[in-house]
Residue frames as a rotation matrix with the C-alpha (Angstrom) as fourth column:
UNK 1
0.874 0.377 -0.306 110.21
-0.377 0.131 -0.917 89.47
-0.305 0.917 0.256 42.20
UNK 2
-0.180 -0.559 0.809 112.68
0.506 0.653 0.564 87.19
-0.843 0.511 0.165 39.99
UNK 3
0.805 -0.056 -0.591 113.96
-0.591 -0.164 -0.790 89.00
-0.052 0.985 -0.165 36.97
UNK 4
0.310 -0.660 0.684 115.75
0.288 0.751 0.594 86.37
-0.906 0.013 0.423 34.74
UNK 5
-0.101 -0.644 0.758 117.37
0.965 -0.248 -0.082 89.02
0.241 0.723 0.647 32.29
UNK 6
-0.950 -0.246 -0.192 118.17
0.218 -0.963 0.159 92.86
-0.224 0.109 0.968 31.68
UNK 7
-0.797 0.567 0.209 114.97
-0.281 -0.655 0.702 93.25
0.534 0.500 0.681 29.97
UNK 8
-0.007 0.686 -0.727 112.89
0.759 0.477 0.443 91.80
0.651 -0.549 -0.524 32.62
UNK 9
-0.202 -0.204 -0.958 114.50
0.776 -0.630 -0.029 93.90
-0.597 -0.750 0.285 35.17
UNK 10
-0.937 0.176 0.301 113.64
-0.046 -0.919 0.392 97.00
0.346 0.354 0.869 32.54
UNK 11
-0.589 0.756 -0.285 110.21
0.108 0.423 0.899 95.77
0.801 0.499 -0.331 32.81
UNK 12
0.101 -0.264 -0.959 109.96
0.850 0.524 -0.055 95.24
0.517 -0.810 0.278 35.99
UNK 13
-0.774 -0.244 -0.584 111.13
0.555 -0.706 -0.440 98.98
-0.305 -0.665 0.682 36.81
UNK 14
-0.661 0.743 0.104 109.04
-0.232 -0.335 0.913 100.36
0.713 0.580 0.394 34.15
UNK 15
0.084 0.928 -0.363 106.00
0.562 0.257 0.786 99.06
0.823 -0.270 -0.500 36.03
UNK 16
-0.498 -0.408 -0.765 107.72
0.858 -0.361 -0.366 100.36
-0.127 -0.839 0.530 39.44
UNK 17
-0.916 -0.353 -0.189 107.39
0.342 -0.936 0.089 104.02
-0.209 0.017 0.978 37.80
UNK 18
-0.618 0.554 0.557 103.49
0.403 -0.385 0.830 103.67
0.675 0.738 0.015 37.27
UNK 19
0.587 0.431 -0.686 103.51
0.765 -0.019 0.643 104.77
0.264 -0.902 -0.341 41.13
UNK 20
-0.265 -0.435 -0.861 105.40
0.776 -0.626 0.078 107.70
-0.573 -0.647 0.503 41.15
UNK 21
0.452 0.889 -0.075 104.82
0.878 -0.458 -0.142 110.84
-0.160 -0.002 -0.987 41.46
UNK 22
0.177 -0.655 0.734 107.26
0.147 -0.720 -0.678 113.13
0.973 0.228 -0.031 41.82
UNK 23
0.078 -0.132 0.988 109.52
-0.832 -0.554 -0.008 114.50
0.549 -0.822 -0.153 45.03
UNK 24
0.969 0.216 0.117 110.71
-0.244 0.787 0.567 110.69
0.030 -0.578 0.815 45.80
UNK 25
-0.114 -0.990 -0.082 114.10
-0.965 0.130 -0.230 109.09
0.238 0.053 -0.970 46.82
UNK 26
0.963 0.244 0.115 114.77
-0.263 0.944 0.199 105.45
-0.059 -0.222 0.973 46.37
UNK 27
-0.083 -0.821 0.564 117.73
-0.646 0.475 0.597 103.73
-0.759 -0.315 -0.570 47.86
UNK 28
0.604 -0.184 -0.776 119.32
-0.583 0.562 -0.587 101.06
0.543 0.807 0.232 45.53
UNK 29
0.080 -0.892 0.445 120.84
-0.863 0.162 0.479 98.93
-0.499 -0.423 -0.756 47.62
UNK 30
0.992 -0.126 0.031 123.11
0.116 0.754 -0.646 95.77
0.058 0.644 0.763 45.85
UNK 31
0.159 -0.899 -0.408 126.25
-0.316 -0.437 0.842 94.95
-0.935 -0.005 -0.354 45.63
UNK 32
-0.350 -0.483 -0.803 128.57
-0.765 -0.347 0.542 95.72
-0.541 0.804 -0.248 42.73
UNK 33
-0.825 0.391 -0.407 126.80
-0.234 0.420 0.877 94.01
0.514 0.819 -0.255 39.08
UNK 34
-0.695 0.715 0.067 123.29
0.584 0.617 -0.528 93.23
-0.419 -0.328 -0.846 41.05
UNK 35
-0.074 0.811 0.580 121.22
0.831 -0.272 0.486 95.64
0.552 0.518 -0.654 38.39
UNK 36
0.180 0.462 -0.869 120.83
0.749 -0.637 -0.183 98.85
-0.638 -0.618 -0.461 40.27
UNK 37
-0.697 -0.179 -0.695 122.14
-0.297 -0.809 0.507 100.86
-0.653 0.560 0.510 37.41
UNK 38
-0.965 0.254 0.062 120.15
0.128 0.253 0.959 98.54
0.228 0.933 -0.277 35.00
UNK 39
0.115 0.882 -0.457 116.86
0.951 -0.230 -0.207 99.15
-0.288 -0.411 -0.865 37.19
UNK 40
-0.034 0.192 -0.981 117.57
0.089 -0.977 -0.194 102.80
-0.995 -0.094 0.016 36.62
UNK 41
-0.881 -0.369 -0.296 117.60
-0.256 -0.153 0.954 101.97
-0.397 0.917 0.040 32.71
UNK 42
-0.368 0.910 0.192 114.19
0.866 0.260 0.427 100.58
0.338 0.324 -0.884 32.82
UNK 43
0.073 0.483 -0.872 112.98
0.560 -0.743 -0.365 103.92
-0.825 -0.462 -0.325 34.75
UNK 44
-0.718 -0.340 -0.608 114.44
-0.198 -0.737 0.647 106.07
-0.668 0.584 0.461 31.78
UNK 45
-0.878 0.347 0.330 112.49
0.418 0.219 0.881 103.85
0.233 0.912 -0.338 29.48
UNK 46
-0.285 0.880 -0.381 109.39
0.924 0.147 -0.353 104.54
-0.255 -0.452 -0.855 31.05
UNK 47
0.080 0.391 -0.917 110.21
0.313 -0.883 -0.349 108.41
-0.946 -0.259 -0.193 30.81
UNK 48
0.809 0.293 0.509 111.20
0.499 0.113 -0.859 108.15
-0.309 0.949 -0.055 27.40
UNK 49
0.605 -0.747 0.274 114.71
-0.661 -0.281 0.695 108.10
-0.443 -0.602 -0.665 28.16
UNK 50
0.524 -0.458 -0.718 117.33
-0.592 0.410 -0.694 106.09
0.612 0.789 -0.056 25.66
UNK 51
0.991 0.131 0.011 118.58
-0.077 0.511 0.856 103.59
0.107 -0.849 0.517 27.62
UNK 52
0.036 -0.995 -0.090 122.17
0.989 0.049 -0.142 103.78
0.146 -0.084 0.986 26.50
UNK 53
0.106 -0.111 0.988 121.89
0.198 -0.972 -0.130 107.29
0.975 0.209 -0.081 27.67
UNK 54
0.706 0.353 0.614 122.28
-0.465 -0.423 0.778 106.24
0.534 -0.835 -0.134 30.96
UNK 55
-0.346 -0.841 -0.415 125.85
0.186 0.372 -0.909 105.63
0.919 -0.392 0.028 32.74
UNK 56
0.550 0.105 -0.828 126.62
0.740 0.398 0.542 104.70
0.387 -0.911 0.141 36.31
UNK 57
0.525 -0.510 0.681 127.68
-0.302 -0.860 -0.411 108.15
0.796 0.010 -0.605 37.83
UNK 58
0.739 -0.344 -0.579 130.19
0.650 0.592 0.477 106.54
0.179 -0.729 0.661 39.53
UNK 59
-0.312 -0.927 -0.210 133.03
0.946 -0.323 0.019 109.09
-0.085 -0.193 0.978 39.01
UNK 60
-0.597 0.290 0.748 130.55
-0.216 -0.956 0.198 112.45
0.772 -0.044 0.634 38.54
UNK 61
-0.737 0.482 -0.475 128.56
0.673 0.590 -0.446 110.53
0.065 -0.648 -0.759 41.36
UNK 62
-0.157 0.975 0.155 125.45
0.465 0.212 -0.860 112.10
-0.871 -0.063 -0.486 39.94
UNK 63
-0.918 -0.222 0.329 123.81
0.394 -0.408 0.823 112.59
-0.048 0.885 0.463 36.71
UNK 64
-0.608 0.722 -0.330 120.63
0.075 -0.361 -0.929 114.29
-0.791 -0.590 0.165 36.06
UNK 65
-0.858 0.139 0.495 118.32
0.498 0.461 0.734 113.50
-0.127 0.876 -0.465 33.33
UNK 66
-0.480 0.839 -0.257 115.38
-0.865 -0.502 -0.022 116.12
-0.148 0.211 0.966 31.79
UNK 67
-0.542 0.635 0.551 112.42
0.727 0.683 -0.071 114.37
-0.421 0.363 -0.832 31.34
UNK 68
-0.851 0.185 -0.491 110.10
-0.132 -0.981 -0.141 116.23
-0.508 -0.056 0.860 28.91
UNK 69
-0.764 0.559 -0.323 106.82
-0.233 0.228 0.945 114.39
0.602 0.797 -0.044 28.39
UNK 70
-0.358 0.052 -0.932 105.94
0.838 0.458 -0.296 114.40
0.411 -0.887 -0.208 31.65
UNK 71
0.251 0.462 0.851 103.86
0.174 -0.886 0.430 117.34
0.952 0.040 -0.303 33.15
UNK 72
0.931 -0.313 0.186 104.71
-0.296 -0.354 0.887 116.62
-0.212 -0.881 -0.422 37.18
UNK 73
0.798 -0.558 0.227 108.04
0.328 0.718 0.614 114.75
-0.506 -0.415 0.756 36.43
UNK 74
0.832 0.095 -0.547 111.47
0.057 -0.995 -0.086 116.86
-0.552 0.040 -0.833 35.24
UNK 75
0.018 -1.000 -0.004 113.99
-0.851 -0.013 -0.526 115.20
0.526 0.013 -0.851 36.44
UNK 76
0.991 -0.121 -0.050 115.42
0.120 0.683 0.721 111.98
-0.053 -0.721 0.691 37.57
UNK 77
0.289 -0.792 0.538 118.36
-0.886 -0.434 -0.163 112.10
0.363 -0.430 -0.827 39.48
UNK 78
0.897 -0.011 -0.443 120.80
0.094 0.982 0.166 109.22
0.433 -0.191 0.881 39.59
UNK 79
0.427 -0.479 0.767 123.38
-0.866 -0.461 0.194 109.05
0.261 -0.747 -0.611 42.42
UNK 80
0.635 -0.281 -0.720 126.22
0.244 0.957 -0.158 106.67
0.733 -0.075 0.676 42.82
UNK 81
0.925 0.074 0.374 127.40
-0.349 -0.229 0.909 107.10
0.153 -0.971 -0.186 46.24
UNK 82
0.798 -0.488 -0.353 130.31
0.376 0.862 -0.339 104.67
0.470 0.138 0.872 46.21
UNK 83
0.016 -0.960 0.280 133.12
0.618 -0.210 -0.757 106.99
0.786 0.185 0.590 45.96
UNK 84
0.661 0.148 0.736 131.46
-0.314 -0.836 0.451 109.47
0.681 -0.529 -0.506 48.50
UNK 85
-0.317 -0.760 -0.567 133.96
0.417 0.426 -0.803 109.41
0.852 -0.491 0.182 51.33
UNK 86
-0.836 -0.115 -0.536 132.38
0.548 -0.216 -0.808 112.16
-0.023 -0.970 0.244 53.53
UNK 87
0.171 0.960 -0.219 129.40
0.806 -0.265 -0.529 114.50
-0.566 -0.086 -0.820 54.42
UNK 88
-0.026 -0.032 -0.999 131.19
-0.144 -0.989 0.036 117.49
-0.989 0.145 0.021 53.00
UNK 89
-0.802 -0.440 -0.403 131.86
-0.252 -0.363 0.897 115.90
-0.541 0.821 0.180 49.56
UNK 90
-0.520 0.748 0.412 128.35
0.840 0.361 0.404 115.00
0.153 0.556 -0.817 48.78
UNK 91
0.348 0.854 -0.386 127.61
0.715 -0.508 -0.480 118.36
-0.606 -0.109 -0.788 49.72
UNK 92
0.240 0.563 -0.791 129.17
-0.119 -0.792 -0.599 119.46
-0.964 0.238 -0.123 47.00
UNK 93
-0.921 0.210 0.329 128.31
0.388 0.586 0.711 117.72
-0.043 0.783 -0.621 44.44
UNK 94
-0.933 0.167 -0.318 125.29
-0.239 -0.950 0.201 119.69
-0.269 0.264 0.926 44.67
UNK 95
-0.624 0.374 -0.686 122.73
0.074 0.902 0.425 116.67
0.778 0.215 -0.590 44.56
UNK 96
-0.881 -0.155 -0.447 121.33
0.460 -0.060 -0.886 117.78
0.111 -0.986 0.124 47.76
UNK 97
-0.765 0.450 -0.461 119.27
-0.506 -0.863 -0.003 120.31
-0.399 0.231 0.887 46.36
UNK 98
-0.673 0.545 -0.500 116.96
-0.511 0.146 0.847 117.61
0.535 0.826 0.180 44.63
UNK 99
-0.979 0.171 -0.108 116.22
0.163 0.350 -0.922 115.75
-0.120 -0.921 -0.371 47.93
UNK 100
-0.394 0.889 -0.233 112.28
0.620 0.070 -0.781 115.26
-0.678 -0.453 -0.579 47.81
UNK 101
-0.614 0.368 -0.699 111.42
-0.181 -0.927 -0.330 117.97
-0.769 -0.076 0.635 45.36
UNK 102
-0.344 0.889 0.301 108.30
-0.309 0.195 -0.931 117.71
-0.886 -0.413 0.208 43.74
UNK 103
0.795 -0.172 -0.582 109.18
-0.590 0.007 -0.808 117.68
0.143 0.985 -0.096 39.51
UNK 104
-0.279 -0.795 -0.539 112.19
-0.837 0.476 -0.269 115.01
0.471 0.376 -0.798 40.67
UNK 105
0.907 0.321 0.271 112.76
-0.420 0.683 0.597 111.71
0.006 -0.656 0.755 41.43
UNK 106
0.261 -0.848 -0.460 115.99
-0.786 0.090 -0.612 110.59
0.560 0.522 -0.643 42.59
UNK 107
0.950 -0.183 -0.252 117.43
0.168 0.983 -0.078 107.00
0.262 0.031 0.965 42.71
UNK 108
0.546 -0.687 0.479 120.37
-0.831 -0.518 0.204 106.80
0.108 -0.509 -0.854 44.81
UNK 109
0.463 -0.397 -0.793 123.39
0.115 0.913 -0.391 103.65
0.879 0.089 0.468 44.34
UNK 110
-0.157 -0.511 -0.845 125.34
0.872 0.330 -0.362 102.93
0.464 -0.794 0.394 47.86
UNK 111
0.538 0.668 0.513 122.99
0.036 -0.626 0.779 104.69
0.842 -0.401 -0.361 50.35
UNK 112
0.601 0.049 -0.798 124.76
0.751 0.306 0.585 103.95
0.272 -0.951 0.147 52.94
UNK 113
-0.327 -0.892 0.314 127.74
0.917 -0.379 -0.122 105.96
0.227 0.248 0.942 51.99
UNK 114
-0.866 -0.118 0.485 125.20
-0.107 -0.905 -0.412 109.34
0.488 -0.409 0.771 52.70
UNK 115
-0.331 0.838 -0.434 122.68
0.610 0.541 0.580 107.98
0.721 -0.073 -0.690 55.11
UNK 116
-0.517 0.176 -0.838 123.12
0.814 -0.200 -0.545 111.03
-0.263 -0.964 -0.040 56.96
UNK 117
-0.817 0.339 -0.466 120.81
-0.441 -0.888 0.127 112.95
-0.371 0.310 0.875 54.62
UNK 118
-0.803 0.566 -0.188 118.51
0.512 0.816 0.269 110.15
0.306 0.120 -0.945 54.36
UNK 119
-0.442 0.437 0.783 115.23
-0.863 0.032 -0.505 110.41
-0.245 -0.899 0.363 56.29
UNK 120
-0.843 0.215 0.493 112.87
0.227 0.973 -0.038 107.93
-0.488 0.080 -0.869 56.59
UNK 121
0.367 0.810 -0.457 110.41
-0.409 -0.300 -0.862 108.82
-0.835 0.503 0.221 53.65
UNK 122
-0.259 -0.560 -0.787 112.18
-0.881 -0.197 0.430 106.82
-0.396 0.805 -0.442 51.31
UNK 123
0.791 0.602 0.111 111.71
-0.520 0.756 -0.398 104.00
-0.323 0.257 0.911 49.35
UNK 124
-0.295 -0.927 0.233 114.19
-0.840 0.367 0.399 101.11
-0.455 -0.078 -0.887 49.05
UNK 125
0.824 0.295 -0.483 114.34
-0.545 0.644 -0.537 98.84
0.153 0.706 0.692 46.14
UNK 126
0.035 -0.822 0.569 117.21
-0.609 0.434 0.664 95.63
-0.793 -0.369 -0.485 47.34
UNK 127
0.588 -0.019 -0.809 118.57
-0.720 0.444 -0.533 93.81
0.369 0.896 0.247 44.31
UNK 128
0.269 -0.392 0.880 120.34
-0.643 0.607 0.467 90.60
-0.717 -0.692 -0.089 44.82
UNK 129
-0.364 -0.502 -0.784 122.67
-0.899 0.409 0.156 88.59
0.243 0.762 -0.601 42.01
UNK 130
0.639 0.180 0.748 121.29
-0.316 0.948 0.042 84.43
-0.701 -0.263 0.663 41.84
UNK 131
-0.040 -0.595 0.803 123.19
0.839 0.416 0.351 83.62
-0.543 0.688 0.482 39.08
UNK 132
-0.744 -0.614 0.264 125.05
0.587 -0.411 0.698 85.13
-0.321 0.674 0.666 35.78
UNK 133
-0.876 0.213 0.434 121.37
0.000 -0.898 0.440 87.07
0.483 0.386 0.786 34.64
UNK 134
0.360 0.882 -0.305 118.89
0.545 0.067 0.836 86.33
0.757 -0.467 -0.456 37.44
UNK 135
-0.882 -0.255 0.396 118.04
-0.143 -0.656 -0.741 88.80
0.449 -0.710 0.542 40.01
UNK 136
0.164 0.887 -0.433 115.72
0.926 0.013 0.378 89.11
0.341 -0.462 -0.818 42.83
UNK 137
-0.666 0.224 0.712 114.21
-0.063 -0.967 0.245 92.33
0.743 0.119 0.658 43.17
UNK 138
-0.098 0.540 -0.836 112.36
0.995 0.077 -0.066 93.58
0.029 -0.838 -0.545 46.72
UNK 139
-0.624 0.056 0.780 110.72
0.075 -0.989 0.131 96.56
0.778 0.140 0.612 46.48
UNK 140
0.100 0.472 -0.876 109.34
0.987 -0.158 0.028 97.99
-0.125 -0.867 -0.482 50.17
């Protein structure tokens, strides 16, 4: 898909979220300004989530958001990875614990950084800058 603004790409996720369920993990992968925080602003909308209520947890490298209109859905967990240097400090950061469970969904920025808690049950949305507010958006 070809989002050619911010509010496309809300749009865009928004639709994303009328397939989950709860107890998923989706990779973000992009590199630095390609929308992966602003994809996770269209998810909030969806849950009924303020959108300026959502920062890149780059330096708490994860925030967790209640969701409370939502009977299977609790929590989305958002995870910026960036800073993670090793296995021990993403384990504690305590983020671990949300891994797959069934009332969360958590959205995860520079997977690679902990790909050794990955498995392969995830779901990987790639974002890609074309120009100054177009993005292409692959969701597999």
């Amino acid at each position: 898909m070809i989002s050619n603004s911010e509010k496309e790409t809300y749009k865009i996720a928004r639709k994303y979220c009328e397939n989950l369920k709860g107890g998923e993990v989706v990779l973000l992968n992009g590199d630095l300004g390609s929308g992966k925080t602003t994809f996770v602003k269209g998810i909030a909308v969806f849950f009924n989530i303020k959108k300026e209520e959502i920062i890149s947890p780059t330096f708490t490298i994860f925030n967790n958001y209640k969701i409370k209109n939502n009977k299977n859905i609790k929590n989305i967990i958002h995870i910026d990875a960036y800073r993670i240097e090793n296995e021990e400090e993403f384990l504690e950061t305590g983020a671990l614990e949300y891994f797959y469970d069934k009332n969360t969904i958590v959205f995860i920025e520079w997977p690679e950084n902990i790909k050794t808690f990955l498995g392969d049950t995830q779901k990987i949305i790639n974002l890609k800058t074309l120009d100054n507010n177009k993005r292409e958006i692959i969701i597999t």
